[in-house]
C-alpha positions in Angstrom: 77.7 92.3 107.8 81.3 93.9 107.0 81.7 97.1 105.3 84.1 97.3 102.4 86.8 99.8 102.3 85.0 102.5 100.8 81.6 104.3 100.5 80.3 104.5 97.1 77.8 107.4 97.2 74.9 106.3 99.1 75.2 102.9 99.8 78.0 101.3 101.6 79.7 97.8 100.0 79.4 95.2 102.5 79.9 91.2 102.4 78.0 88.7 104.2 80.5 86.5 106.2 81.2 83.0 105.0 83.6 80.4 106.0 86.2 82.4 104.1 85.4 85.7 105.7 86.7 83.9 109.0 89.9 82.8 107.5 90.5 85.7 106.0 89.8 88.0 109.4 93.1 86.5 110.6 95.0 88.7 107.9 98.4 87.9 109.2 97.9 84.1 108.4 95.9 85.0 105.2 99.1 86.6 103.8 102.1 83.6 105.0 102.4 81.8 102.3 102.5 78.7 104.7 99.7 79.6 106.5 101.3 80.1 109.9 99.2 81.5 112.6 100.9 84.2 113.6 98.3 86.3 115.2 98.1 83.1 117.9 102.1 82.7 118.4 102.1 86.3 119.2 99.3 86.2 121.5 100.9 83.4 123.4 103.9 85.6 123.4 101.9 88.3 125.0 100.2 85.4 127.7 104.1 84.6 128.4 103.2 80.5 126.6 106.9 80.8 125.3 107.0 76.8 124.4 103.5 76.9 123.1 104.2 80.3 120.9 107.3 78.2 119.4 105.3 75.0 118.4 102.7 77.1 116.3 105.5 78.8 114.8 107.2 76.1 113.8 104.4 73.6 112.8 103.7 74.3 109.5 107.6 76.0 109.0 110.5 73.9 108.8 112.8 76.7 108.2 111.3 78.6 111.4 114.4 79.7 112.9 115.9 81.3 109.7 112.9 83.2 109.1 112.8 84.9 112.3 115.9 86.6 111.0 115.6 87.0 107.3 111.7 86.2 106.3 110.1 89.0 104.0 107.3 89.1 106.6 104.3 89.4 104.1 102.3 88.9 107.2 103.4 92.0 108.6 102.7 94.2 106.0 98.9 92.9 106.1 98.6 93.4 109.4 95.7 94.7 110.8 97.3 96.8 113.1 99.7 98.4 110.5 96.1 100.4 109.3 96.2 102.0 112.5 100.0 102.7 113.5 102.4 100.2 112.4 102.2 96.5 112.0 103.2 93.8 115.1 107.1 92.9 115.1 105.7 89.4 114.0 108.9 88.5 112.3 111.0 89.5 115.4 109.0 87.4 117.7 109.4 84.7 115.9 113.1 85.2 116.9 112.4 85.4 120.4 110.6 82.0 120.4 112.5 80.2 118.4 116.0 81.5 120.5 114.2 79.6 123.8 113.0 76.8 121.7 114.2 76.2 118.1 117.6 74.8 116.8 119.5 77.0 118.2 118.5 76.6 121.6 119.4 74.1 124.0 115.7 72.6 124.3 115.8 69.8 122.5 112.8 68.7 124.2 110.5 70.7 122.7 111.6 69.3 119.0 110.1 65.8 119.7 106.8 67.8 121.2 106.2 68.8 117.6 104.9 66.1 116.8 102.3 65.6 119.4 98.4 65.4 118.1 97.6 67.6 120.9 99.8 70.9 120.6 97.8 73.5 119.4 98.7 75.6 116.3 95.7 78.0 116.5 93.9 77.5 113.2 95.1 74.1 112.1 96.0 73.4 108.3 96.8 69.9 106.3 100.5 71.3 107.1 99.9 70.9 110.7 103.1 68.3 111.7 101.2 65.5 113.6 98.9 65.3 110.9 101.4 64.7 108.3 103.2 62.5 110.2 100.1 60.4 112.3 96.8 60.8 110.0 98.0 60.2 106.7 99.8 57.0 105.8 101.9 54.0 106.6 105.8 53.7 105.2 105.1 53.7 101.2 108.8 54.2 100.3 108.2 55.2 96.9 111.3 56.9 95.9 111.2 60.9 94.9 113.9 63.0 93.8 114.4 66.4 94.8 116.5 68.8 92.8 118.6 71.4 94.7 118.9 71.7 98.0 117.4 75.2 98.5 114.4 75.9 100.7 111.8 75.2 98.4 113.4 72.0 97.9 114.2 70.8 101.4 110.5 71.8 102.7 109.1 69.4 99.9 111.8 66.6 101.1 111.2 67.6 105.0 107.0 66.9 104.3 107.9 63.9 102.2 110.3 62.0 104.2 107.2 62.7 107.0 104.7 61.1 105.0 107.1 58.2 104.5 107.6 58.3 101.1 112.1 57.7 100.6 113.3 60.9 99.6 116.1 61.8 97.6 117.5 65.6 97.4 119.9 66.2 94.4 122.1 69.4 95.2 124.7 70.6 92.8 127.0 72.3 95.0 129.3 71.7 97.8 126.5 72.6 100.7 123.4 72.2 100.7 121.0 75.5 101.7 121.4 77.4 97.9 120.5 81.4 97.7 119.6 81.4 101.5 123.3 79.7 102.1 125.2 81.3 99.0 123.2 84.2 98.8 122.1 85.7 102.1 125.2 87.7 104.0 126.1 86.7 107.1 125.9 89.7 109.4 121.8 88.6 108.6 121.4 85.2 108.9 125.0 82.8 110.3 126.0 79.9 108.5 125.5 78.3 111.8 121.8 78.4 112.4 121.0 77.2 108.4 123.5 74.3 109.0 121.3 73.2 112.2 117.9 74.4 110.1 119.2 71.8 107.5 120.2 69.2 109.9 117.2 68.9 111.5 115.1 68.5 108.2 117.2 66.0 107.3 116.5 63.5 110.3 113.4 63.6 109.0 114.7 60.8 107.2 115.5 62.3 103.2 118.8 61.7 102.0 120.8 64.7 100.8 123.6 63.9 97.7 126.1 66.8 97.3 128.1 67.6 94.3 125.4 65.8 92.4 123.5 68.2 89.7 121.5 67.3 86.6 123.4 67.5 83.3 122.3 66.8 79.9 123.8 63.9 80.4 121.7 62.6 84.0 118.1 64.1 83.4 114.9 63.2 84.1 115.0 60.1 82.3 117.9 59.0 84.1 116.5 59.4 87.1 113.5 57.4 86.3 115.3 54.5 85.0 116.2 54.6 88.7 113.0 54.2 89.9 112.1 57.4 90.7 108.4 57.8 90.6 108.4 61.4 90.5 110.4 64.4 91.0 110.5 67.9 92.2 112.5 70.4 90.3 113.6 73.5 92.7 117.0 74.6 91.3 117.7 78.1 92.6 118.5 81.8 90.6 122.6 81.2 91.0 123.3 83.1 87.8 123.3 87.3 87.8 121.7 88.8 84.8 124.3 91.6 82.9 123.7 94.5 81.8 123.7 94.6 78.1 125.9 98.5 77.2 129.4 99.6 76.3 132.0 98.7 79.2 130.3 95.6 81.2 133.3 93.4 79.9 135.8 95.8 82.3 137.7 94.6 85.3 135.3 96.0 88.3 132.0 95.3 86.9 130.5 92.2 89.1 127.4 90.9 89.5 125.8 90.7 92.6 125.0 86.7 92.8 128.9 86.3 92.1 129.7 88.6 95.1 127.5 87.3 97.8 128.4 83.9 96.5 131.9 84.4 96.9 132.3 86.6 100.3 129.6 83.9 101.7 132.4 81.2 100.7 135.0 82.7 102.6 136.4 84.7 99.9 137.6 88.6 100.1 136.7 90.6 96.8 138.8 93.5 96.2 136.4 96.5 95.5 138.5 99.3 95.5 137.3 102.5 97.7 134.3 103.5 95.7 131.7 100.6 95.0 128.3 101.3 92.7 125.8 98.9 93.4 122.6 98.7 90.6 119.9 98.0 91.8 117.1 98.6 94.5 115.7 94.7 95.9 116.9 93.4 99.1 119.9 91.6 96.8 121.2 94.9 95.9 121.0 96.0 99.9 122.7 92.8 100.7 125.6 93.7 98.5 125.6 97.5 99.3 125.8 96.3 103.1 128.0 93.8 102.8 130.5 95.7 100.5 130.3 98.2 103.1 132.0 96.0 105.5 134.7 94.8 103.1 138.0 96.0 104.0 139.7 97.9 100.8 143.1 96.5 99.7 146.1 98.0 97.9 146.3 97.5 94.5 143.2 96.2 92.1 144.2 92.7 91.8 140.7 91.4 90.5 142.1 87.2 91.9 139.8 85.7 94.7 141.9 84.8 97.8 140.9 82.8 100.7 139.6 84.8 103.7 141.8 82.7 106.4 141.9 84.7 109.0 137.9 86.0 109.6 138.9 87.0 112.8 140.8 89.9 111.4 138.7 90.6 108.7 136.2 91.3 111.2 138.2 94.1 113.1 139.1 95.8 109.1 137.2 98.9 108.7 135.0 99.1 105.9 134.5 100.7 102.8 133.6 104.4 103.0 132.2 104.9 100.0 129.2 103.2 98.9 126.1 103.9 96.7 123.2 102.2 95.8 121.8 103.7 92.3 118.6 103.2 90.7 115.8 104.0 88.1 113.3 104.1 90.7 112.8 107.0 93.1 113.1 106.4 96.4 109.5 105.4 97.2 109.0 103.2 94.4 112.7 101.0 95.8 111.4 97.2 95.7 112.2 97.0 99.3 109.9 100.5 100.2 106.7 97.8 99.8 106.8 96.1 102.5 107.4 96.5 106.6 110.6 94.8 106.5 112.3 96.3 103.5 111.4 100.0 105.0 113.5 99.0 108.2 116.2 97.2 105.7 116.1 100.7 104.0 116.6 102.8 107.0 119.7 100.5 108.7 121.4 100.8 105.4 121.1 104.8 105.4 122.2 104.4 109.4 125.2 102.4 107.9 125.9 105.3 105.9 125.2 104.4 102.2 124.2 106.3 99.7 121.2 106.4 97.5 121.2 108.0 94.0 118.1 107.7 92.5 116.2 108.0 88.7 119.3 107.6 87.1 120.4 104.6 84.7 124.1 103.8 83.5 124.4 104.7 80.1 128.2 103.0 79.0 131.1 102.1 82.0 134.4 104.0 81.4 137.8 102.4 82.0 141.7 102.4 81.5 143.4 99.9 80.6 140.8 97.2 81.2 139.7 98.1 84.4 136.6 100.1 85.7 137.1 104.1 86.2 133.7 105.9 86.0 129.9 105.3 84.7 128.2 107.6 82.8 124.5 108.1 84.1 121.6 109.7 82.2 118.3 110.9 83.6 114.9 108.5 84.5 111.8 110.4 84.2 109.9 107.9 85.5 110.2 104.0 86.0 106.6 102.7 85.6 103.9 103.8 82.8 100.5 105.0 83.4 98.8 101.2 83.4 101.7 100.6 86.3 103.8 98.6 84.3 108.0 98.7 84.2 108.6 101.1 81.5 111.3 103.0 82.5 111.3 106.6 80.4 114.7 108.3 80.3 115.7 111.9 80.0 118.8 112.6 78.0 119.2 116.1 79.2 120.3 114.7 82.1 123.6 113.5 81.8 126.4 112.9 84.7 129.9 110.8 85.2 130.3 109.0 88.5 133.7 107.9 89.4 133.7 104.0 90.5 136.1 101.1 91.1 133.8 98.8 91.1 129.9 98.4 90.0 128.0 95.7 91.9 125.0 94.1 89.7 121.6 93.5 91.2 119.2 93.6 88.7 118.3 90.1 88.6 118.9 86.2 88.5 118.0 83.5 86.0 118.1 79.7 86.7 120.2 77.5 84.7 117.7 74.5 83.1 120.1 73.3 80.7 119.7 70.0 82.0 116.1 69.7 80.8 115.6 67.9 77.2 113.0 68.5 74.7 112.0 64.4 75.0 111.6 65.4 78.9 108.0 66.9 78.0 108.8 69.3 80.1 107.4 73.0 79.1 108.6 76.1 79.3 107.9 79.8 79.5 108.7 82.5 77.2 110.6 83.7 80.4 112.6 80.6 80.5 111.4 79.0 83.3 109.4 75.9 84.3 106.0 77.1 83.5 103.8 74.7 86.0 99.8 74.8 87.4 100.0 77.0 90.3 97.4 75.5 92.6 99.3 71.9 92.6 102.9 72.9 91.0 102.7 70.1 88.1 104.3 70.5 85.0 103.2 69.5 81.4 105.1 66.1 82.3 103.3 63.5 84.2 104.9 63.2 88.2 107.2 66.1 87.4 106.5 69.0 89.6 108.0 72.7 90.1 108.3 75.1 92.1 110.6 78.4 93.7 112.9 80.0 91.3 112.8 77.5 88.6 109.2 78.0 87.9 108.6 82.0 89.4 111.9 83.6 89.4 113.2 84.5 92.2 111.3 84.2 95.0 111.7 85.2 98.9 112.3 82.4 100.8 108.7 81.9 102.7 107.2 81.3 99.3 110.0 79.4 98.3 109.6 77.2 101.6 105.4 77.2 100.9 106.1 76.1 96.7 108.1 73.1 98.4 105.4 71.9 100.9 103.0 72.8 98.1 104.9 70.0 95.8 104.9 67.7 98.5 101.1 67.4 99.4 100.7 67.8 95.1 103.5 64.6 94.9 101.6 62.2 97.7 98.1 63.5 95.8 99.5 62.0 92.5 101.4 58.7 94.0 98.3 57.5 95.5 96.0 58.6 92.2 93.9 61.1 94.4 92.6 64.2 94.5 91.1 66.9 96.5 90.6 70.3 98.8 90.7 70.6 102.2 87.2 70.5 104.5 87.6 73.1 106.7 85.4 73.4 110.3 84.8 76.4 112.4 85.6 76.2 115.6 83.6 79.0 117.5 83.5 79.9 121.5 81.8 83.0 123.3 83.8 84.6 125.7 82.5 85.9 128.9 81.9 89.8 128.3 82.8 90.5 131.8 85.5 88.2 131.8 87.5 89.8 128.4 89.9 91.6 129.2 93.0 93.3 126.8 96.7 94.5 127.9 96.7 98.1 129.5 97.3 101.1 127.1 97.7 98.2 124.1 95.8 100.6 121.4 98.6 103.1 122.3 101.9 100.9 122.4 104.3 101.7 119.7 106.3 99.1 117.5 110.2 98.7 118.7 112.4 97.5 116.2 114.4 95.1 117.9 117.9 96.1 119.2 120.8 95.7 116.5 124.5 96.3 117.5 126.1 99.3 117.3 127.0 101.3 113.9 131.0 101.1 115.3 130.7 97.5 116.1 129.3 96.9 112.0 132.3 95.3 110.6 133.0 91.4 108.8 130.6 89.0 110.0 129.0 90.2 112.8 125.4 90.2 113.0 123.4 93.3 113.0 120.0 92.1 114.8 119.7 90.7 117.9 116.5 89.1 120.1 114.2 90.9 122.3 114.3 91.0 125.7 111.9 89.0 127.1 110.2 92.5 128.6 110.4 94.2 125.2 109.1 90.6 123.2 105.7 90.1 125.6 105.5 94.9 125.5 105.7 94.2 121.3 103.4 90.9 121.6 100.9 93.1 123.3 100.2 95.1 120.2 98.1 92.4 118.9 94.8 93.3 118.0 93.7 89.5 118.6 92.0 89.1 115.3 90.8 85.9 116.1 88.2 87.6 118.6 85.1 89.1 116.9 82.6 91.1 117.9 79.1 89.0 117.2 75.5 90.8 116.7 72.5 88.7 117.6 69.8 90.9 115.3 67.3 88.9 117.4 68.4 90.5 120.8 68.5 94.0 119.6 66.4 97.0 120.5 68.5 99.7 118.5 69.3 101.4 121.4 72.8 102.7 118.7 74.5 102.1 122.4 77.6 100.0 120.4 77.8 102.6 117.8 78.1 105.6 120.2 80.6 104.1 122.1 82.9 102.7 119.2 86.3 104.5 119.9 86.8 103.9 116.2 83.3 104.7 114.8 83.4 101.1 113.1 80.0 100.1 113.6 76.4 101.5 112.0 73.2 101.1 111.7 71.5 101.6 108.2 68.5 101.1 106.1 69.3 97.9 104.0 68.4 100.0 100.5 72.2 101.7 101.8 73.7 98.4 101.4 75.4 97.1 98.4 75.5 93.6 98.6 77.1 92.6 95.3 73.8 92.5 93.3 72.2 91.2 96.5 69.2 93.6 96.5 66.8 94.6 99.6 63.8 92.5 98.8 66.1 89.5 98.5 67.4 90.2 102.1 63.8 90.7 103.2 63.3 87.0 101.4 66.3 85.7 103.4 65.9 87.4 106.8 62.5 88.7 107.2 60.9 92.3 107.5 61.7 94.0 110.8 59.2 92.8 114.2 57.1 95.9 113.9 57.1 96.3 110.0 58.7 99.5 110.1 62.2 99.6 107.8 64.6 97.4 108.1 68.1 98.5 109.4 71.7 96.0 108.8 74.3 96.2 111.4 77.1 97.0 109.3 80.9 97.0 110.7 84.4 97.8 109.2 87.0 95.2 110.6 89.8 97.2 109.1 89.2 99.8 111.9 88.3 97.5 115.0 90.7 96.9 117.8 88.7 94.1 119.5 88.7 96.5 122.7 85.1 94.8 123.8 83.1 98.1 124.8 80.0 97.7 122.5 79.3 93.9 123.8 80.5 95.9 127.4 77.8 98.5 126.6 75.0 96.1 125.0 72.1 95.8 127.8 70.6 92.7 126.0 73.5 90.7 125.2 73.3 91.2 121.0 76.6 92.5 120.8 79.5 89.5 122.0 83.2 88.6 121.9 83.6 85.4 120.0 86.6 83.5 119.1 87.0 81.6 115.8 89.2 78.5 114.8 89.6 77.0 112.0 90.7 73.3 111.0 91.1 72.1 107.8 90.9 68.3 107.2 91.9 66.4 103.8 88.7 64.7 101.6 90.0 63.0 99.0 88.9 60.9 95.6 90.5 58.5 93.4 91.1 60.1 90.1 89.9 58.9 87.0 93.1 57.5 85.2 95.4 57.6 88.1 98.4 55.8 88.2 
C-alpha cells in the first residue's frame, strides 16, 4: 500500500496500487504531455546507451531536438527527485542525445532505426513510431487538411502522413514552424535546427502549402468541396493583445508578438536606450532578453529595416537598460512555477535586467507622438483569496518611469476570422475553438482542434501532444471507430544481490548545463550549450530509477521491522489496518479481501511513501526471507477498437 502525502490524525491515507498506480509511479512520463519516457532515456544516459537513450526520446516526439533546447519541461518539475533536492536535467539530456543522434547530427542512420518494431521506448504508448507506421493500416489516402504549420499542426500531419492517410498542411505565412519559428529568439533555439525539425516531418510524406491561409473566402466548405474528409484546425496566437489606457497609440509602445516576429525575420527594431517590457511569462523574458541584445541606434526612427549584415549585429553591444515590470511579485512571475522558468529567471538577472514588481501602468506619457515615460501605480496583490487573477491596486502608490520604448507581453489571441457561422463550428466566450478535450472534436463533424486555437497559448510540448492527439482522434473518425488503449504490465524481479545504483547518486547535485559567457551575449548567439559527455552520464546518474519498486510479499514476512529500521528515508511502516484510510475502504472489508493475520492476532498493512524513496535497495538487502524485492515495471498500451454506431 502507498501512503498519501499527508497524515490525517490517526490514520494515514493510503491507495491500493492498480494499473494506474504503476503508470503514474513514472512521474516524469505522467506529466509529458506526449508521454515520453523520460525516466528510461536518462537511465540509458546514465548506462552510456547513447543511441538507445535517443530512440526513446524521439519515438513518441517528432519535434525532439527542439525541445531539448526550448521544452517547458513539465516532466521536470514532477520529478521525483525535485522532492528531495532538485529535479534531473531531463530537458538538457535530451540535448545531449539528440546532438549524437537527432537532426542535427551526422547519424543519419539512427533516423531509419526509428522505425524498427524492436527498439525499446521503455513504457510503450499507441504513439510508439513502429506501431503507427507497421500495426495500424495499409495506404488509405484519404485526404486531410491541416491548418497552420505550427507544432501542433505538423505533429498531427507527421502521425498522419505515418498512418498513410494524404496529408495536406495549410500555412499562412512565408515559413512554416509558426510561434516556435516567429516567436522563439534565436540565441534559444536557431532557425537551423527547426528548419531540419520540419524537414524531416515532412518526408514523412505530408505536403506543406505556404502563403496559403483560410479567408472568409476559402473556409471549411471550400476545402471540402475538395475532398477533404476532415480537417485539423491549429492556427497559432500571432496577434499581441494591447493594453486598453491613455497613451498605447504612442510611437514606442510594441507589442511583444510584433517584436519577436520581426527581429526573428531579420529585422532590427529601434528601442531607444531604455526599454519597459510588461509582463512576467517566458514571452515577456524572450523580449527582455532579446531587446537586451539589440544594438541602440541614433535617432527614434520607428521604420523596420533589413538586418543585412548579422554578422555585425552580433559584435553591437546591447542595450543597457532593461526592465521587466509586473503585477505579480516576484514569486508569483509565471515563469517562477516551474524548473525551467526559475533557471530562465536567474540567466535573465545574470544578463543584467531588471525586475520591478507589483506595479501596473496607469497612462504612457509622450511628446510629440512618441513614448517618454509611464506612470505606474501600486499592486497590492495579483490573486484573490479563492486563487483567482484579481489584481488589487493601491493608489497611494504612485511613480513615473522614464521609457523609450514599452514591450507588450500580456498575451496573444488567434485570428479565426476565417470560420463562418454555416461552418457549425462553436466557439467559446473566450473566442476560441471550444472542442472535447479527450479526442479534440469540435461541434462540426470531422473538424478537429487543438493548440492555441482551441486553449490559448500553449507551450510547445502540449502544442506538439494536441496535434498527435488530433491525429489518432482523425484516423478514429475516418474508419468509424472508437476506443482506449489496453494497457499490459510488464513486470521483472531483479536479483537483490545483483542491484546495484551509481556511487554517492543520493548526494549528486543538478548542473545546469554550461551557457556561454555574459561578454560573449550579444545578436544571435546561443546562450546554452550541450553537456559534456562526463557531465551528461554525472547528471543522468541522479535518476531515482522510478521504474524500480520495492515489492512486499505479506506472505513471506515475519515483522522482524528490519526494512523500516533501515529505510535512510523512514518511507516504510508497519501499522494496524484501523490506521489506514483507504477511501471508505474499512478494516473488516480488508479482513474480507485479504484475511485475518496467521495467528489471529491484529492485523498490520505495510504502508510506504514513494514520494520519499530513492530505490537505494537496503530493505530487500536487509529482508532475511525475501518479502521485501526490487521489481521493474513496464507498461504497453495496445489499441482495442469498435465500430461506432452511426459512423461514416
Amino acid at each position: 500500500m502507498s501512503i498519501g502525502e499527508s497524515k490525517l490524525g490517526p490514520n494515514y491515507p493510503v491507495s491500493i496500487p492498480d494499473i494506474q498506480f504503476w503508470m503514474d509511479m513514472v512521474p516524469c512520463q505522467a506529466a509529458c504531455p506526449v508521454r515520453t519516457d523520460a525516466g528510461r532515456y536518462v537511465q540509458l544516459i546514465a548506462a552510456g546507451d547513447y543511441e538507445q537513450a535517443y530512440l526513446t526520446a524521439r519515438s513518441p516526439n517528432p519535434f525532439a531536438s527542439v525541445c531539448g533546447r526550448v521544452c517547458a519541461a513539465p516532466c521536470e518539475d514532477r520529478c521525483r527527485r525535485g522532492k528531495i533536492d532538485a529535479p534531473v536535467s531531463i530537458r538538457a539530456l535530451k540535448r545531449f542525445v539528440t546532438e549524437k543522434y537527432g537532426v542535427e547530427s551526422l547519424a543519419p542512420e539512427t533516423q531509419q532505426q526509428l522505425f524498427q518494431i524492436h527498439s525499446d521506448p521503455g513504457n510503450k504508448t499507441v504513439w510508439h513510431l513502429p506501431l503507427l507506421r507497421e500495426s495500424r493500416r495499409q495506404q488509405t489516402r484519404e485526404k486531410v487538411a491541416v491548418i497552420g504549420a505550427g507544432p501542433a499542426g505538423l505533429s498531427c500531419a507527421h502521425d498522419l502522413a505515418l498512418m498513410g492517410y494524404a496529408v495536406t498542411v495549410f500555412e499562412g505565412s512565408d515559413t512554416p514552424g509558426g510561434m516556435m519559428y516567429h516567436g522563439i529568439p534565436e540565441f534559444r533555439l536557431t532557425r537551423s535546427l527547426i528548419h531540419k525539425e520540419i524537414d524531416r516531418i515532412l518526408e514523412m510524406g505530408a505536403e506543406l502549402r505556404l502563403n496559403a491561409p483560410l479567408t472568409p473566402e476559402f473556409g471549411l466548405k471550400e476545402l471540402r468541396e475538395q475532398g477533404y474528409e476532415a480537417v485539423f484546425l491549429s492556427v497559432g496566437t500571432q496577434r499581441g493583445r494591447d493594453l486598453g489606457i491613455e497613451g498605447a497609440e504612442l510611437d514606442g509602445v510594441i507589442r511583444a508578438i510584433d517584436y519577436l516576429l520581426n527581429v526573428n525575420n531579420g529585422y532590427r527594431v529601434d528601442l531607444g536606450g531604455k526599454v519597459v517590457v510588461i509582463g512576467g511569462g517566458f514571452v515577456a523574458f524572450d523580449a527582455a532578453r532579446m531587446a537586451r541584445r539589440s544594438a541602440p541606434e541614433e535617432g527614434h526612427s520607428s521604420d523596420l529595416a533589413p538586418a543585412l549584415d548579422a554578422a555585425r549585429s552580433a559584435l553591437r553591444a546591447g542595450i543597457s537598460d532593461v526592465t521587466m515590470m509586473s503585477l505579480e511579485s516576484l514569486d508569483e512571475l509565471p515563469v517562477m512555477r516551474t524548473a525551467q522558468g526559475k533557471e530562465e529567471f536567474e540567466e535573465a538577472q545574470r544578463e543584467g535586467i531588471r525586475f520591478l514588481t507589483q506595479r501596473s501602468a496607469r497612462r504612457f506619457i509622450g511628446a510629440n507622438g512618441r513614448l517618454k515615460q509611464i506612470e505606474l501605480t501600486g499592486v497590492r496583490r495579483t490573486y484573490d483569496d479563492s486563487g483567482r487573477f484579481n489584481p488589487e491596486f493601491d493608489d497611494s502608490v504612485r511613480e513615473v518611469v522614464e521609457a523609450d520604448t514599452v514591450i507588450l507581453a500580456i498575451g496573444q489571441q488567434t485570428d479565426l476570422s476565417f470560420l463562418k457561422p454555416e461552418d457549425g463550428v462553436e466557439l467559446t466566450p473566450q473566442r476560441t475553438v471550444k472542442v472535447d478535450r479527450q479526442t479534440l472534436a469540435t461541434s462540426a463533424a470531422g473538424i478537429y482542434a487543438g493548440g492555441d486555437a482551441a486553449f490559448g497559448p500553449r507551450n510547445l510540448i502540449e502544442a506538439v501532444a494536441n496535434g498527435k492527439q488530433a491525429a489518432l482522434s482523425i484516423d478514429n473518425y475516418l474508419r468509424g471507430v472508437s476506443g482506449m488503449p489496453e494497457v499490459r504490465l510488464r513486470i521483472s524481479k531483479i536479483r537483490t544481490r545483483e542491484y546495484t545504483t551509481s556511487p554517492d547518486y543520493d548526494r549528486l547535485e543538478r548542473e545546469a548545463p554550461p551557457s556561454i559567457d555574459l561578454k560573449r551575449r550579444t545578436g544571435i548567439s546561443e546562450v546554452e550549450t550541450a553537456y559534456s559527455e562526463e557531465e551528461a552520464r554525472r547528471q543522468a546518474e541522479r535518476c531515482l530509477m522510478c521504474h524500480i519498486q520495492t515489492i512486499y510479499d505479506a506472505d513471506k514476512c515475519v515483522l522482524c521491522n528490519r526494512c523500516v529500521d533501515v529505510c535512510p528515508e523512514y518511507c516504510l511502516k508497519l501499522i494496524p489496518v484501523e490506521e489506514a484510510a483507504l477511501d471508505g475502504i474499512t478494516a473488516e472489508e480488508i479482513r474480507r479481501s485479504y484475511g485475518d493475520s496467521a495467528d489471529g492476532g491484529p492485523l498490520s498493512v505495510m504502508i510506504k511513501d514513494d514520494d520519499k524513496c530513492i530505490r537505494c535497495g537496503l530493505c530487500a538487502l536487509r529482508c532475511p526471507t525475501d518479502a521485501m524485492t526490487m521489481e521493474v515495471f513496464f507498461y504497453e498500451e495496445s489499441e482495442t477498437m469498435a465500430r461506432q454506431g452511426g459512423a461514416r
